[in-house]
N, C-alpha and C positions, 0 to 999 in steps of 0.2 A: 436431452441433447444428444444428438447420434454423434458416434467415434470422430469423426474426420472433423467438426468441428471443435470437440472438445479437444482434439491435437489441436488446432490450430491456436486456440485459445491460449493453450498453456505453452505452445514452444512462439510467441510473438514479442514484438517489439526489442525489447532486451534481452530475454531467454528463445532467441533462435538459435535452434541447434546449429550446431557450427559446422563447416565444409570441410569438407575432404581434407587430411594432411596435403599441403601442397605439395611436398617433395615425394608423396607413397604417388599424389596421381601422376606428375611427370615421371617419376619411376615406369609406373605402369605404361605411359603412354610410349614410351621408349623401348621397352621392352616387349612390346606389342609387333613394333616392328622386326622383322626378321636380318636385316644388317645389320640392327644396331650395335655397337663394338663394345667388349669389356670396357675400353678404355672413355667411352660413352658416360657408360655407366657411372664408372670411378670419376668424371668430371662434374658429371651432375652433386653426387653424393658429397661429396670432399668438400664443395662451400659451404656445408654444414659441418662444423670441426667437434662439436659433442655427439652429434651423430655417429661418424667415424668413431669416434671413442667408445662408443654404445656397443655400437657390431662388432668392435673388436672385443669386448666382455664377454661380451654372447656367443660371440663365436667361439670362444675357449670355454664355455659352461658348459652345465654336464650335459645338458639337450643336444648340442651342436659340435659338442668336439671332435676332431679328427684327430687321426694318428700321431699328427705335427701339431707344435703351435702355430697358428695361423696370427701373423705380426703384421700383417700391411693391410689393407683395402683391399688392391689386388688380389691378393691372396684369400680373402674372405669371400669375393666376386666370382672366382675360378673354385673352390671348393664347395662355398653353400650352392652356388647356381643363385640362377636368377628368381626362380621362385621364393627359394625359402627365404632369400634377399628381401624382398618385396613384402613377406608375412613378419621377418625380424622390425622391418621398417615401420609398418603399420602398428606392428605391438608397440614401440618404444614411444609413437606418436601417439596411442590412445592413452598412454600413462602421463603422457606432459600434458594432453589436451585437456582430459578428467582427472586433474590433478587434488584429489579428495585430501580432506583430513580427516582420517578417522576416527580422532578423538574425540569428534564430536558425537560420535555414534559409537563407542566402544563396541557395541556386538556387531558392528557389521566390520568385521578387519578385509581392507582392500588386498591387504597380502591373498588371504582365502578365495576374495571372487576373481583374480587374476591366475590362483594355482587352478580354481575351478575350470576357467575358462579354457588355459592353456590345456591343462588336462583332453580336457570336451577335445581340441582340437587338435590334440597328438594321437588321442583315441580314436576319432574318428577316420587319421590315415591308416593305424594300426589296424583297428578291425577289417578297414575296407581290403588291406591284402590278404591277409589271414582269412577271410570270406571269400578270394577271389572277386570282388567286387570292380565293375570299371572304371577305371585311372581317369581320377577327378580334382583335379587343383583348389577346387571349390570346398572340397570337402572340410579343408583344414579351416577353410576361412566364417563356413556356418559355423564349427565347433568355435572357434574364438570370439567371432560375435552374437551368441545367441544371447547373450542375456545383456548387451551393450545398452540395453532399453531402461536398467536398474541404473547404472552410473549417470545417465541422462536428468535421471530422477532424482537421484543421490546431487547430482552438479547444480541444478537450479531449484531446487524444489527440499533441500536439506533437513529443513521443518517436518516436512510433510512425510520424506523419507521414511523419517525417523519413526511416525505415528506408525507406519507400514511395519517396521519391522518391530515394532514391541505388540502390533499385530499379531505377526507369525511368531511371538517367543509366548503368546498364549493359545495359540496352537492354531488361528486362521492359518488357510492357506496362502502362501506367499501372492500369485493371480487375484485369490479372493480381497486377501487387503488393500492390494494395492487398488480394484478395482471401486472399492468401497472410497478409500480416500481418494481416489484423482479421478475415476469415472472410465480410466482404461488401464491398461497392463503392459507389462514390460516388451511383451514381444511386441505388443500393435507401436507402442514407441519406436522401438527397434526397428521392425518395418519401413515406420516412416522415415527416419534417419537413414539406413540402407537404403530407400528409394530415392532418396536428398542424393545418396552419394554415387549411386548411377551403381549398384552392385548387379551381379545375375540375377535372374528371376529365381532360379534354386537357391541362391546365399539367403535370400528376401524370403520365400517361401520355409528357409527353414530357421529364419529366426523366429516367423510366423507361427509356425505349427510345431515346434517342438514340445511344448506340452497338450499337443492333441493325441491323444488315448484313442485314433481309427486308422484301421487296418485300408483307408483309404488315400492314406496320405503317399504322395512320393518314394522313391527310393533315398534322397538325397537330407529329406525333412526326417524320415525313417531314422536312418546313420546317426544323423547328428541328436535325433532322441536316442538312441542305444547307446551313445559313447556320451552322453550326459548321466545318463544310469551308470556306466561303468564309474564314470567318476565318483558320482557319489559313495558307491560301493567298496572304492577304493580309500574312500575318507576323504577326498578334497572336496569339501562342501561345507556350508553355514549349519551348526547344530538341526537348524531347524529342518532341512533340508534332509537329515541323517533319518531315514525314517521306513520300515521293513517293504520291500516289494522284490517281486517277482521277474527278471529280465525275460525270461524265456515265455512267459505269460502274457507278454506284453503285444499288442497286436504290429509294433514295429518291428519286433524280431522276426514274425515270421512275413514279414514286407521283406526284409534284408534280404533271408535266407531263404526264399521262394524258389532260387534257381541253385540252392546246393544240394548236390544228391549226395553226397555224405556226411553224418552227422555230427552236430559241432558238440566238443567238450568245452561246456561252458564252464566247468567249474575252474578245467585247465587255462580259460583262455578269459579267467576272471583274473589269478595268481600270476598270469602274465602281463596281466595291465595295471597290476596292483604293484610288483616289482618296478613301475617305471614311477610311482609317487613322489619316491623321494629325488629324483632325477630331476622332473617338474618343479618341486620345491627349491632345489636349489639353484634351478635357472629363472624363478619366478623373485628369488632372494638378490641375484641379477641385475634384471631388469628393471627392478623397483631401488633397485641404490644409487644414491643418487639422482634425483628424479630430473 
């Protein structure tokens, strides 16, 4: 049975993947436009009063804090901007949407693939300056959704999951099980969920290809494999996951760094993304309280 059927197969009648958070895409739609006014913004957001609640945790976590505490909406709207507004938002919604219980799968702790992801997607802005790389809003959003295709899995399919990851804790590869039991893999899921949800062709591309191993791939599908390695590297990842390889060997690293003429200390610029772990953890501790 080729790919695109057997998605459709497994995400139909009752297990369709679900749509966009409605308030991330009116967000977005508004914020797209160039008049749109802070106070816009705060009208939209504010009839949702846990939301509100939400962003104000977050915004005083260790990810996101400023100098001040930031006590109002307002004040959250004018200091994160409207980007990192729009990425707080979408995170808070993909934790109530794929509201997992982990218990049922003790090795797979949702804490771990939320620090993972987060991680991917703070690493992935981090390297991109530290590289000089060009100023891409996108970048943060592949790193937080590349592996969106596993919780898809995890949501309707929990049996099945399950079989996947006592898989990979006898040492199959996480792609390989998964492909073995459901006949496709987390990014081709991903993929189609990101296409459901109207994302950029590079967010789609690099949930796609992030574990593609050629020196063919994108710039953008590149980043978001190199700040998925750093994560790992840094410890926020599933055991199985934790597993020796080479960043600078990797044919994405030198996709990234094609245009730098001077040479990077990786080992410096591994201890620098390593120092932000527990930062990640304790705003992934956050965001998962009270769901």
């Amino acid at each position: 049975m080729k790919q695109k059927e057997i998605l459709k197969n497994l995400f139909s009648g009752d297990k369709q993947l679900p749509s966009i958070p409605s308030l991330y895409s009116e967000l977005r739609k508004l914020t797209n436009d160039p008049f749109t006014s802070n106070k816009k913004i705060s009208d939209l957001i504010i009839k949702d009063v846990s939301m509100v609640t939400k962003i104000l945790r977050l915004s005083n976590s260790a990810l996101y804090a400023k100098s001040q505490e930031i006590k109002t909406l307002a004040n959250a709207i004018t200091y994160l901007g409207t980007a990192t507004l729009e990425n707080m938002i979408l995170e808070i919604s993909l934790v109530k949407m794929f509201d997992i219980n982990d218990k049922d799968i003790p090795e797979f702790d949702i804490t771990v693939f939320w620090e993972h992801s987060l991680s991917t997607a703070c690493f992935s802005k981090l390297i991109s300056k530290k590289l000089n790389l060009p100023e891409n809003e996108n970048y943060y959003l592949g790193g937080l959704l590349h592996d969106i295709g596993k919780l898809a899995i995890y949501h309707f399919y929990p049996k099945l999951f399950k079989d996947i990851v006592l898989l990979q804790l006898k040492g199959v590869k996480g792609i390989d099980a998964e492909r073995k039991i459901l006949g496709v893999d987390h990014t081709e899921i991903g993929v189609f969920l990101a296409k459901k949800w109207n994302f950029d062709k590079d967010i789609v591309e690099s949930i796609g290809l992030h574990h593609e191993n050629e020196n063919s791939i994108g710039l953008m599908p590149a980043l978001i494999r190199i700040s998925n390695m750093f994560s790992k590297a840094a410890g926020l990842c599933f055991p199985w996951d934790d597993v020796a390889f080479s960043i600078v060997d990797d044919p994405s690293w030198a996709v990234v760094t094609k245009n730098i003429k001077s040479k990077i200390d990786v080992e410096r610029l591994t201890f620098e993304i390593s120092e932000e772990a527990e930062t990640i953890k304790k705003t992934v501790k956050d965001l998962l309280s009270s769901k």
